[in-house]
C-alpha positions as CSV (number, residue, x, y, z in Angstrom):
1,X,-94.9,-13.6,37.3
2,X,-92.5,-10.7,37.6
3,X,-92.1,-10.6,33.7
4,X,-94.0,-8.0,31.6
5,X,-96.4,-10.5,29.5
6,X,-99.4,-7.9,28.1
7,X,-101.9,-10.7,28.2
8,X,-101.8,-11.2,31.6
9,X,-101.1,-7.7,33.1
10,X,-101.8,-7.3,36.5
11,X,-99.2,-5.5,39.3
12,X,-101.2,-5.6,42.3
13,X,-99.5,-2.2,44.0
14,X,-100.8,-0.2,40.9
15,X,-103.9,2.0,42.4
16,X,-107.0,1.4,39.5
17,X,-106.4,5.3,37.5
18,X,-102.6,3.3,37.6
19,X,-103.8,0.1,36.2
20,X,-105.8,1.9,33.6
21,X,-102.9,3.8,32.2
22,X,-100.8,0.9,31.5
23,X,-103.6,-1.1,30.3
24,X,-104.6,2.0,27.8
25,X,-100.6,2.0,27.0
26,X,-100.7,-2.0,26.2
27,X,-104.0,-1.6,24.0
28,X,-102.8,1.2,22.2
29,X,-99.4,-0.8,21.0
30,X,-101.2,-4.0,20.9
31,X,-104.3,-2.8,18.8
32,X,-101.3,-0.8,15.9
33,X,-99.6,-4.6,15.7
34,X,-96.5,-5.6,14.9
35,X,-96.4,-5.0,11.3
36,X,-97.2,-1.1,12.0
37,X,-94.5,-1.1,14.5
38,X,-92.0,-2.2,12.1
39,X,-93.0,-0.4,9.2
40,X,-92.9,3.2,11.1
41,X,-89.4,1.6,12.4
42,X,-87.7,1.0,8.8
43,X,-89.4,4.5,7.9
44,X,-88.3,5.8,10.4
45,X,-91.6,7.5,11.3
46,X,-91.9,10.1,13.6
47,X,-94.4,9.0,16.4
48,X,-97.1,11.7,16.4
49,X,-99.7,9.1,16.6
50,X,-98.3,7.8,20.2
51,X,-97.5,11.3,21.3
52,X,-100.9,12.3,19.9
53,X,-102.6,9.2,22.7
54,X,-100.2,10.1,25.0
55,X,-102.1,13.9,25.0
56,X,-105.3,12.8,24.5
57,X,-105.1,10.5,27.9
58,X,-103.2,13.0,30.0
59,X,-100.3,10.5,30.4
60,X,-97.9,12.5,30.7
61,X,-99.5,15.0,32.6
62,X,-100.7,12.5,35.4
63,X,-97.3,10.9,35.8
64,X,-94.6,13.3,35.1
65,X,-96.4,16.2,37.2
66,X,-95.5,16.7,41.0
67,X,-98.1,16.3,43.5
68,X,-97.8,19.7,44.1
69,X,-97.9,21.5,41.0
70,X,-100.4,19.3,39.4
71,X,-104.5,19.3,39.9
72,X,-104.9,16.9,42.7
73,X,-104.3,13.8,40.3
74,X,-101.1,13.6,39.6
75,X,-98.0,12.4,41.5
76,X,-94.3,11.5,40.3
77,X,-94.3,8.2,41.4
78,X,-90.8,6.2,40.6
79,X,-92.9,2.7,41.1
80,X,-95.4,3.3,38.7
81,X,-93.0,5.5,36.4
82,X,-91.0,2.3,36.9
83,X,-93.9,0.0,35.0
84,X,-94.7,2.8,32.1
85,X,-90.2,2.4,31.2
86,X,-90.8,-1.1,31.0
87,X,-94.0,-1.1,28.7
88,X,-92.4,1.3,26.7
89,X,-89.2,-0.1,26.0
90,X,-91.0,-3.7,25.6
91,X,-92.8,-2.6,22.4
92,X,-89.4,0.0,21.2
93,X,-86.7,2.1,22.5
94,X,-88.3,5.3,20.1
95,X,-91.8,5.4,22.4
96,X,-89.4,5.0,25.6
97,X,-86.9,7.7,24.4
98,X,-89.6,10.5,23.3
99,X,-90.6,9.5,27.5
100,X,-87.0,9.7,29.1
101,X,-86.0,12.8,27.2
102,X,-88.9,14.3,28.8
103,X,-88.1,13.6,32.3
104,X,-84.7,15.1,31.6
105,X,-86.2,18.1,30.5
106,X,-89.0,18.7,32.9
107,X,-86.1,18.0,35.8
108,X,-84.4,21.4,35.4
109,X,-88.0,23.2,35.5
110,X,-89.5,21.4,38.1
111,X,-86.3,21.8,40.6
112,X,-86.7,25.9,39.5
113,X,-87.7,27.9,42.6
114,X,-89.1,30.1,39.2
115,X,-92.9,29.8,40.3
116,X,-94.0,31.1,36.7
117,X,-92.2,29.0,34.6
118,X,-93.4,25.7,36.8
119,X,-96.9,27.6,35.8
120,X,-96.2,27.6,32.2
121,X,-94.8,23.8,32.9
122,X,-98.1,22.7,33.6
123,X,-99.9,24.4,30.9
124,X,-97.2,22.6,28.6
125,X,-97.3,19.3,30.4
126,X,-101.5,19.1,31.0
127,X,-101.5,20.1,27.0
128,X,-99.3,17.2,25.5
129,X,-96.0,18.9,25.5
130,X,-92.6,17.1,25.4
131,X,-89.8,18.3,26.3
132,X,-85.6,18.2,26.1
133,X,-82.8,18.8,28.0
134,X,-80.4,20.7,26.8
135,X,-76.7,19.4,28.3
136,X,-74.4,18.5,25.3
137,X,-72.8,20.0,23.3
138,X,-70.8,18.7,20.2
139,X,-67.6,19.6,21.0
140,X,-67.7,18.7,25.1
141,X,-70.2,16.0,25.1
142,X,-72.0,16.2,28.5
143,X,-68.9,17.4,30.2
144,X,-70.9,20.0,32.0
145,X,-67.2,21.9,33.2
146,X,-67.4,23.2,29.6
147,X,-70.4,25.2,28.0
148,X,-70.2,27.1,24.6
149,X,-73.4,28.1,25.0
150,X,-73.4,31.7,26.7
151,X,-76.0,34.2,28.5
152,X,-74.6,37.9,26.8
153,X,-76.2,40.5,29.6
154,X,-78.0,43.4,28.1
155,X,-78.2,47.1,29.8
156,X,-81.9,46.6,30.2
157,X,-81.5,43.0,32.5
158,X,-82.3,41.0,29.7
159,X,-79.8,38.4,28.4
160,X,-79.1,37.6,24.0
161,X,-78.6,33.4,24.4
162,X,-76.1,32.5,21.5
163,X,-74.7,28.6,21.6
164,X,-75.5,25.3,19.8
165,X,-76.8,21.8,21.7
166,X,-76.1,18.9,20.4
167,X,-77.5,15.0,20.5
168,X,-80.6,17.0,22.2
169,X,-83.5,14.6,22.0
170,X,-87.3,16.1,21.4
171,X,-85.6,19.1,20.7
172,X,-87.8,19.4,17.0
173,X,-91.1,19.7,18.6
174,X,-90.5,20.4,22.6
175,X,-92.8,22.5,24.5
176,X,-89.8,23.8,26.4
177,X,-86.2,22.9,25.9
178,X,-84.0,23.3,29.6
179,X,-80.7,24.7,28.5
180,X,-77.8,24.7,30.3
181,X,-74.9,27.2,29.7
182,X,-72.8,30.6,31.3
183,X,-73.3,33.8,31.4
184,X,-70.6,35.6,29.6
185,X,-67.9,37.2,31.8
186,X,-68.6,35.2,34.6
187,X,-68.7,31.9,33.7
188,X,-71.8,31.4,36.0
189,X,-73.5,28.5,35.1
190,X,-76.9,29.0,34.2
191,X,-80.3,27.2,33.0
192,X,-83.0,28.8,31.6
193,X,-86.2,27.4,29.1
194,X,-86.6,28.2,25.6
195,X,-89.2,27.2,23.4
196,X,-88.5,25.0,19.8
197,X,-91.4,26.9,17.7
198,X,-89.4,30.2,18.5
199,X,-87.6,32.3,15.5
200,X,-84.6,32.6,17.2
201,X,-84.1,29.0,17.8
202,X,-82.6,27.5,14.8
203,X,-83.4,23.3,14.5
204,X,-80.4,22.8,12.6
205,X,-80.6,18.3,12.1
206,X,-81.1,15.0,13.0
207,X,-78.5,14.0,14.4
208,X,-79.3,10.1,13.9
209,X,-81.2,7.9,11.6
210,X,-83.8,6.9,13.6
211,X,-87.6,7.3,14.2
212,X,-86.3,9.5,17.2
213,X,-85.7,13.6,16.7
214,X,-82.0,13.9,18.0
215,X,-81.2,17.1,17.3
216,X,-78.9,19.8,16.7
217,X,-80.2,23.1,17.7
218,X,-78.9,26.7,18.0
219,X,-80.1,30.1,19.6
220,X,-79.3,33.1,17.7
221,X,-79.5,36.4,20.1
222,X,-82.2,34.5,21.2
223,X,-84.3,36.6,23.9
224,X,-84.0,35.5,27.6
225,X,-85.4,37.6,30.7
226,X,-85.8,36.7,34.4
227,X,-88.9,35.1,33.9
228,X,-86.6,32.1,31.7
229,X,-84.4,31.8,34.0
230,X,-84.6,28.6,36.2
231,X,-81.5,28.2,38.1
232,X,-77.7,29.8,38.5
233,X,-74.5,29.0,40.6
234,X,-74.7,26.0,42.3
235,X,-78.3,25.5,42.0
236,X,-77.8,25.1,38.1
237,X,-74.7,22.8,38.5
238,X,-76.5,21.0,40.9
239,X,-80.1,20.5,38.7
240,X,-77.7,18.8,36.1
241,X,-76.4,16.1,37.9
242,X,-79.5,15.6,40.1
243,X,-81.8,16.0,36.8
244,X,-79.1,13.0,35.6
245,X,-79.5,11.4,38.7
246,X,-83.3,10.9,38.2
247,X,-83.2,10.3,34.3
248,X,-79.9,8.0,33.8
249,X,-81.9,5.3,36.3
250,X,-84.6,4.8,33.7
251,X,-82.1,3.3,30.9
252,X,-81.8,0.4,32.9
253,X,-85.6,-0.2,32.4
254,X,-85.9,0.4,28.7
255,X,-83.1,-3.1,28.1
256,X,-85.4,-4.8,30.7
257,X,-88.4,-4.1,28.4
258,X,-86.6,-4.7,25.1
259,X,-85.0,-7.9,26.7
260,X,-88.3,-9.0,27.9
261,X,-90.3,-8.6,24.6
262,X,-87.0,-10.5,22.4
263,X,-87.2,-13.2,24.9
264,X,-90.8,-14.1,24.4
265,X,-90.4,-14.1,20.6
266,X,-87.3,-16.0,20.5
267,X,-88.4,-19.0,23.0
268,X,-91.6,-19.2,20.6
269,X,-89.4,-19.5,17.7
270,X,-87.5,-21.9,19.2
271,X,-90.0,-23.6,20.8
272,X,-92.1,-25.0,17.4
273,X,-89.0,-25.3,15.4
274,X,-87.2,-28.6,14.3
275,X,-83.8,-29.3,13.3
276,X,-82.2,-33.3,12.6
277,X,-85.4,-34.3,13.9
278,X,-85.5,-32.5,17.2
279,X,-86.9,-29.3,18.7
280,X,-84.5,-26.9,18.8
281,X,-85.6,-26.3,22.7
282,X,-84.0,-29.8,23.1
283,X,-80.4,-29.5,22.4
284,X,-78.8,-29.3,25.8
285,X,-76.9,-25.5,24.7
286,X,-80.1,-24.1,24.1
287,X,-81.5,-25.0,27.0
288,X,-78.7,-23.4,28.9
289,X,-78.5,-21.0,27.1
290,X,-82.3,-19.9,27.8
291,X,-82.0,-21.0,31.0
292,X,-79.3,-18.4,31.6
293,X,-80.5,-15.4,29.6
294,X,-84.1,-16.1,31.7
295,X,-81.9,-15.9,35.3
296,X,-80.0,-12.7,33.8
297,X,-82.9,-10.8,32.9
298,X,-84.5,-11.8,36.1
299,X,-82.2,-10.7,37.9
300,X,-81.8,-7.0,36.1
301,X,-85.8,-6.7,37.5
302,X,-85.2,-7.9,41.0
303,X,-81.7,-5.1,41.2
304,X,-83.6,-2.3,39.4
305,X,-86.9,-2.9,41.5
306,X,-85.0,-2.9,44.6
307,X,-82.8,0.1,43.7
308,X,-86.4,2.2,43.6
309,X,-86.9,1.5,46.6
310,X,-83.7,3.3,48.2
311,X,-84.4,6.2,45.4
312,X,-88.3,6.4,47.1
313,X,-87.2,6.6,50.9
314,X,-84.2,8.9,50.2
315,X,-83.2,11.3,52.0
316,X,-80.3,14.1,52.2
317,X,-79.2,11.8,55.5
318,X,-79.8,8.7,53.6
319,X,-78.5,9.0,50.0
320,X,-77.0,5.2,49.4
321,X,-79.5,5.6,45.9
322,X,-76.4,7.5,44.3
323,X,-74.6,4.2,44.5
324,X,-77.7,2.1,42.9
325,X,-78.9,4.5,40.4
326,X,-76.0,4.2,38.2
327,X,-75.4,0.3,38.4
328,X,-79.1,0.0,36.8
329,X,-77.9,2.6,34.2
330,X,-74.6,0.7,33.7
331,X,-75.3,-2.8,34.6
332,X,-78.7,-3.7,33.7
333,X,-78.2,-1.8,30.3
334,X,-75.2,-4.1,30.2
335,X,-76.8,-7.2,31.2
336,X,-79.5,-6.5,28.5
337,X,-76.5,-6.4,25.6
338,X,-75.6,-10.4,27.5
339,X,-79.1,-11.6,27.5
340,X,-80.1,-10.6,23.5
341,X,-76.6,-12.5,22.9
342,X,-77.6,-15.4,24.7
343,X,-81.2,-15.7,22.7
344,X,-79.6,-14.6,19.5
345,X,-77.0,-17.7,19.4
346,X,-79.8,-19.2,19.7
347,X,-82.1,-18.0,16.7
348,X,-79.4,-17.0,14.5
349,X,-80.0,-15.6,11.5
350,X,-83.6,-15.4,12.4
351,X,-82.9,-12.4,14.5
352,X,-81.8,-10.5,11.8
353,X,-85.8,-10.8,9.3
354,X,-87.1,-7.7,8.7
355,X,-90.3,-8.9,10.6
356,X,-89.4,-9.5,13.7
357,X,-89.0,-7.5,16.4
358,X,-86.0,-8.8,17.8
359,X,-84.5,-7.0,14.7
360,X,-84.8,-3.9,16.2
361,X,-84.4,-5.4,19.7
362,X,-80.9,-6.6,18.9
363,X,-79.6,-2.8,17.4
364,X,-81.3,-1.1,20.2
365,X,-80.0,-3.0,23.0
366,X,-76.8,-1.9,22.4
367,X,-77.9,1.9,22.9
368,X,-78.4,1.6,26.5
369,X,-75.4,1.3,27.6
370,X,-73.8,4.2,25.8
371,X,-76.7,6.6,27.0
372,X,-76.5,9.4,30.3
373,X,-73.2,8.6,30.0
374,X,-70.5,5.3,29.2
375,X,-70.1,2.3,31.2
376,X,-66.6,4.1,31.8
377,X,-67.9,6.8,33.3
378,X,-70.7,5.7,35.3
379,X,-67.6,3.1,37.0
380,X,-65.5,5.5,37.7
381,X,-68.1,7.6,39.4
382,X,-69.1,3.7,41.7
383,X,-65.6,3.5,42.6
384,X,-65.9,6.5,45.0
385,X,-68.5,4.7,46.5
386,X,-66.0,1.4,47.6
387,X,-64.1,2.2,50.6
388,X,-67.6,3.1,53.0
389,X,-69.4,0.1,51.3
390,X,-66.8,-2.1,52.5
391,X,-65.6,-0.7,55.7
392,X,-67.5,2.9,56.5
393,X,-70.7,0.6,57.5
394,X,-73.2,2.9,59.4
395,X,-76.3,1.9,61.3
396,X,-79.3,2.9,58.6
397,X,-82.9,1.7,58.7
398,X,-84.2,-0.9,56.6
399,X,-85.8,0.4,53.6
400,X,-89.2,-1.8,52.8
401,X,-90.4,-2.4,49.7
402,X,-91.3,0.6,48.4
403,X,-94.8,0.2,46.1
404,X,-97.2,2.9,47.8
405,X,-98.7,5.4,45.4
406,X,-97.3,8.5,46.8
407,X,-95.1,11.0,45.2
408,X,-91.1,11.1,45.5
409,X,-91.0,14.8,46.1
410,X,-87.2,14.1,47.5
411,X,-86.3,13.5,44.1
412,X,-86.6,17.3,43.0
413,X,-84.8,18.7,46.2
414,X,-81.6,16.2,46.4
415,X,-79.7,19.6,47.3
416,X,-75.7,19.7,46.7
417,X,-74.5,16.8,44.4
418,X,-71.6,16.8,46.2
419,X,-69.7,14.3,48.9
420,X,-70.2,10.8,47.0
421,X,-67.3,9.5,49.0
422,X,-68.9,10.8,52.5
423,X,-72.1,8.6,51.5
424,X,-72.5,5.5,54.3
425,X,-73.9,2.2,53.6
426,X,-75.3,-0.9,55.3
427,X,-73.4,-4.1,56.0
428,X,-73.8,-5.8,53.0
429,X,-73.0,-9.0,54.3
430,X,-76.4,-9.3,56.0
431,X,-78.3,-10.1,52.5
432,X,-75.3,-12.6,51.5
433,X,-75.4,-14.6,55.4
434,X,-79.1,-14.6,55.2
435,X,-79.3,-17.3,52.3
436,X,-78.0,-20.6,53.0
437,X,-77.7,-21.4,48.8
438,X,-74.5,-23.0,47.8
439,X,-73.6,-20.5,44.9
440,X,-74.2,-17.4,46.9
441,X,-72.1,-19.1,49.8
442,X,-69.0,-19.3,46.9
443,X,-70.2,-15.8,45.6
444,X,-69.7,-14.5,48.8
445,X,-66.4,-15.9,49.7
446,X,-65.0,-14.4,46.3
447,X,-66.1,-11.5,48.1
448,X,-64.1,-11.6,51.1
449,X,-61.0,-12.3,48.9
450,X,-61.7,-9.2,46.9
451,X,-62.0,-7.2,50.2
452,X,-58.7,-8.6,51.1
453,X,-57.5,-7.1,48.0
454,X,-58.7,-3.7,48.7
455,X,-57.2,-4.1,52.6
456,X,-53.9,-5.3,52.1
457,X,-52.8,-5.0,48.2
458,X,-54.9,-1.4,48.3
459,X,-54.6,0.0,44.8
460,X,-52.0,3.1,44.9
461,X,-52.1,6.1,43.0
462,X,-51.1,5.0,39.5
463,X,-53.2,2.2,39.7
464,X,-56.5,4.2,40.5
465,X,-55.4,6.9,37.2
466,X,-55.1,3.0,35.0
467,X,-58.5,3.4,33.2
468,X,-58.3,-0.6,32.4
469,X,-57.2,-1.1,35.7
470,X,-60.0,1.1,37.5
471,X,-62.4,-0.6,35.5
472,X,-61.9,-4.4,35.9
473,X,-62.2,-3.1,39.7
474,X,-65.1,-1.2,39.5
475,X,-66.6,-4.5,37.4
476,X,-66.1,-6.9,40.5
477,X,-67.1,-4.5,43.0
478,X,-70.7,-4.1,41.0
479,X,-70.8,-7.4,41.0
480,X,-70.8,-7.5,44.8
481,X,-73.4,-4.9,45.3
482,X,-75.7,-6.2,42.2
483,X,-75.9,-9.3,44.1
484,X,-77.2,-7.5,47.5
485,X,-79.7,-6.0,46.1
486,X,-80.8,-9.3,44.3
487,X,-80.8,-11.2,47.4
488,X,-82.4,-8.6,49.8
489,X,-85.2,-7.9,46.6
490,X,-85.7,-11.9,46.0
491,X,-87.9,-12.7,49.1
492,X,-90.5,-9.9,48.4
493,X,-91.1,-11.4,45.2
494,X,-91.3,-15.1,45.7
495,X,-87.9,-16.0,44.2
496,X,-87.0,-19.4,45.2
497,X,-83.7,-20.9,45.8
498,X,-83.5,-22.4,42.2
499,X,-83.7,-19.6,40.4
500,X,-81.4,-17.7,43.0
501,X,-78.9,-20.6,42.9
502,X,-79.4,-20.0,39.0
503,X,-78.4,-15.9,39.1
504,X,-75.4,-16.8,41.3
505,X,-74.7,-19.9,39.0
506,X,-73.8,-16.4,36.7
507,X,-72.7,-14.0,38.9
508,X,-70.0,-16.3,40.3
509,X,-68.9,-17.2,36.7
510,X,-69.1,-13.4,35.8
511,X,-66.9,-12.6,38.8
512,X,-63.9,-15.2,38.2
513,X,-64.2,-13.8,34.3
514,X,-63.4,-10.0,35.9
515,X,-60.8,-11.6,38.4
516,X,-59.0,-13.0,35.6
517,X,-59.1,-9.6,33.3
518,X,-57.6,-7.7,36.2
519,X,-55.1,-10.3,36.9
520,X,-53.7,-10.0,33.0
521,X,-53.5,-6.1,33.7
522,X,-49.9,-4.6,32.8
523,X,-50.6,-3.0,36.1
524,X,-51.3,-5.5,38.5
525,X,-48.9,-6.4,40.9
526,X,-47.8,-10.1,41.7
527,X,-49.2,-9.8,45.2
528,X,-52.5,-8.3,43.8
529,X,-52.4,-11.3,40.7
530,X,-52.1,-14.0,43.7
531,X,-55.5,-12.8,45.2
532,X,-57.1,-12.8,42.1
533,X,-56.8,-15.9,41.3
534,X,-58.4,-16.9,44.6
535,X,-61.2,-15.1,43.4
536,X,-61.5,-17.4,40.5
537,X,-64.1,-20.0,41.4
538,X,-66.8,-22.3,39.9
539,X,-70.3,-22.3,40.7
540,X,-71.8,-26.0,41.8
541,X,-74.0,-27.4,39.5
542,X,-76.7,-28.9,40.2
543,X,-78.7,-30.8,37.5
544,X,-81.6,-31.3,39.1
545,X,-82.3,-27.9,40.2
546,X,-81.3,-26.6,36.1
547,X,-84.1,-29.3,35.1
548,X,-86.3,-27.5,37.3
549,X,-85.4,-23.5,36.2
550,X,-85.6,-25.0,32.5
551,X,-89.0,-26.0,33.0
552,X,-90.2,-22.8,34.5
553,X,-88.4,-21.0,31.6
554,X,-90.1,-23.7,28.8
555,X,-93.6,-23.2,30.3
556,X,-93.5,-19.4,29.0
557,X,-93.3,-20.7,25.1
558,X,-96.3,-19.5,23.7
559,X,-97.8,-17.3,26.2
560,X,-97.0,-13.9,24.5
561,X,-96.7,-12.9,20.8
562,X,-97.3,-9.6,19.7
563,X,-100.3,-9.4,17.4
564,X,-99.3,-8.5,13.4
């Protein structure tokens, strides 16, 4: 059962200290109930209560501390890290957020070569502390090329910080806030810790209406010595993007949770309700339309899963994880949007009661996406990616499933985030020519057409500055590597050819329905329109095999429901 269901928790890679985290996690959400949940949602409640368990059990501590800075047990482990996002975001996005803005935080300090301040991490950390990362700023966003905030140098080597963040989550009550800016008159970029309880830091708002703090903060000649600094140069321009590189992955696992909880309650409703003297499972639409949003969500689990295990076995010779990383931030976040659509046509105005949590499922959802950066920019950043994934293939090792219970210390010593385009990949053909199911066979002759496309009808220049045009582009060639990692995932897991001849039903659907947006582009050529249309195809259907997948799907009414 590859589904988060709390009653029946078991992930058999999860060493026991593991197991008993997430099963401490599950009780503590399960034991509040539904009716708490909500009612600190519409308050919009600040969580101390969860951040007050989260210190009392050392969560944080154990699985946000590097093996080496911690006490012997502790270990940042992107597996298990993987299974506390999903729990998270399955019972709200608020518990999951107050987590990820952590890990953004603590990336700047832990990448430090500042051996105090990782000291003063750990008191923080092992105490309960959360933390923030201050990026963005109101008037740039998290276009890190522009910092207001700046370092003033003083005659005695300190530094006066003076600058406003902005959209800065935990920022009202982090133990230490990792702030990037320059130092004035050299525009050297800089990061360096401050703390929220200071005088000189000035919590101005919440930005948002929402049980989450995301603030608006600014330092006022705020004091900063050696001892704060964490990194300059290139080593602070490249703790940003690698810091991003390790928190933007996460997103992908809050929709999976949130999609995985709305799911459960929506198939139940469905499940025991009756309209013109039928169950509403009955009517042939909602069965496909279950059917699907099951195979979709699925599917975002078997791509994230699989895109861990390239980010555990990274290396700086081996860094095809900058490719998957973002296409769980901007795919499975935009899956998740397709899969609460799918369940919410078929609930209706159910999903919109005040008691259920698919209320706050269906706002949230749409979060995700927009997060660590827009669907926009996290395709133009794939696109670099293209030409060696199609025809730079290199001779790389396999990577195996990666589910030991070891720490990642690549993770905080990527060095340079630079030469995305020099990055080499595998032959991805090998995962499509080792199923023999008819959907992925059509799937992966849509394929070939688009790689014709890119040989012989190669965008030119003005084409590849078209934002629209860029992005249908970047759309099909996700497509293409979302469905690798699917297939080379589905075997370690027990995924059968139904349900894979189910995903591809989608994912060849989902791929004619980009191949037709960029052929209606005012800047696509005829030549380039022709190909497209080649690309257009129709899955085989297969009755049988959808009576099959519906029954699967059917069989999980009533085996989870949050208690109220």
């Amino acid at each position: 059962m590859m589904l988060l269901n709390p009653n029946k928790y078991d992930r058999p890679y999860l060493d026991e200290k593991s197991r008993e985290l997430m099963c401490k996690t599950i009780e503590f959400f399960e034991t509040r109930g539904k009716a708490k949940l909500k009612a600190d949602d519409y308050d919009r409640t600040w969580y101390a209560d969860f951040l007050q368990f989260v210190k009392e059990n050392g969560i944080f501590a154990q699985l946000l501390t590097p093996a080496d800075m911690g006490d012997g047990d502790t270990r940042w482990d992107t597996r298990r890290n993987c299974e506390f996002n999903e729990i998270l975001g399955f019972y709200g996005l608020c518990y999951w957020y107050t987590w990820q803005v952590s890990i953004l935080g603590l990336g700047p300090l832990w990448m430090s070569q500042n051996k105090a301040i990782h000291e003063c991490t750990v008191r923080a950390v092992r105490e309960g502390g959360i933390f923030a990362f201050g990026l963005s700023e109101q008037a740039h966003g998290a276009d890190i090329y522009s910092s207001d905030m700046q370092l003033t140098p003083q005659d005695d080597g300190t530094y006066l910080a003076n600058g406003s963040k902005y959209y800065i989550g935990n920022a009202n009550e982090a133990a230490l806030v990792s702030v990037f800016g320059v130092v004035e008159g050299t525009g050297e970029y800089v990061f360096f810790a401050v703390e929220s309880r200071h005088d000189n830091y000035e919590l101005v708002k919440n930005t948002v209406a929402s049980q989450s703090y995301v603030a608006e903060f600014k330092l006022n000649d705020y004091p900063i010595t050696e001892a704060e600094i964490l990194s300059r140069g290139g080593e602070a321009w490249n703790a940003a993007l690698n810091t991003v590189n390790i928190g933007k992955y996460n997103l992908g696992w809050a929709s999976i949770g949130i999609c995985t909880h709305a799911f459960y309650e929506a198939l139940n409703h469905a499940s025991t309700r009756q309209l013109y003297k039928m169950l509403v499972t009955d009517f042939p639409h909602v069965k496909r339309m279950f059917s699907e949003a099951f195979a979709r969500l699925l599917a975002m689990k078997l791509f994230a899963l699989r895109a861990s295990d390239y980010m555990r076995s990274a290396t700086r010779d081996d860094r095809r994880y900058l490719l998957y990383n973002p296409m769980v931030k901007m795919k499975v976040t935009t899956q998740g949007e397709e899969v609460i659509d799918l369940i919410w046509d078929v609930i209706a105005a159910k999903g919109f009661e005040k008691d259920m949590y698919f209320e706050m499922a269906a706002r949230d959802i749409r979060a995700l996406p927009k997060l660590e950066g827009t669907v926009h920019v996290n395709i133009a950043l794939i696109v670099k990616f293209m030409p060696n994934y199609f025809f730079g293939h290199a001779d790389l090792p396999e990577v195996k499933v990666q589910n030991q219970a070891a720490n990642d210390d690549f993770l905080f010593d990527q060095g340079p985030a630079k030469g995305l385009g020099k990055i080499r990949f595998h032959d991805y053909e090998q995962a499509f020519l080792a199923s023999d199911n008819v959907n992925v066979d059509i799937f992966r002759e849509q394929i070939n057409v688009f790689k014709m496309f890119l040989a012989t009808q190669t965008p030119d220049e003005n084409q590849r500055k078209d934002t629209d045009f860029l992005m249908e582009l970047g759309e099909l060639f996700a497509l293409v590597v979302y469905g690798q990692l699917i297939l080379e995932n589905a075997p370690h897991h027990n995924i059968g050819d139904d349900m894979i001849g189910q995903i591809f039903d989608f994912l060849v659907t989902d791929f004619s329905r980009f191949a037709l947006r960029l052929h209606g582009r005012s800047a696509t050529t005829e030549a380039q329109a022709e190909l497209c249309k080649q690309m257009m195809r129709r899955p085989v259907a297969d009755h049988d095999r959808f009576g099959r997948v519906w029954k699967q799907v059917l069989g999980l009414a009533g085996s989870y429901k949050m208690k109220p």
